[in-house]
C-alpha angles and dihedrals in degrees: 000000000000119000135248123260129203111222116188132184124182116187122180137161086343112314128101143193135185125206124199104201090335098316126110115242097163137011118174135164094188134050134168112273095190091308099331124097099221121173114258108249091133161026142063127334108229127214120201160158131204117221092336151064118280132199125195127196130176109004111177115183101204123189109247119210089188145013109267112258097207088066105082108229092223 
């Protein structure tokens, strides 16, 4: 059997970063919007595989004060 990964997104005022088992692996402040680039403030959160099944088990959505320190901005 396969293992378990965290997945965790922050978004806040706009800028977002997402985090694979405690690594970065993206971190925006702008997306498309049709042709336009907008800032993300903001919409639906999307859940999704590519090519393969896909579980999910204990998603929490928690509110955020702050952007989290500890995640560079670079």
């Amino acid at each position: 059997p396969g293992e378990w990964n965290t997945i965790d997104l922050y978004c806040f005022r706009g800028r977002c970063a997402h985090l694979l088992n405690g690594q970065k692996v993206m971190q925006t402040e702008d997306t498309y919007m049709g042709k336009e680039m907008k800032p993300m403030h903001k919409g639906h959160i999307c859940l999704q595989s590519e090519g393969s099944p896909i579980y999910f088990r204990k998603i929490k959505i928690r509110k955020i004060h702050h952007f989290p320190s500890e995640i560079s901005t670079d």
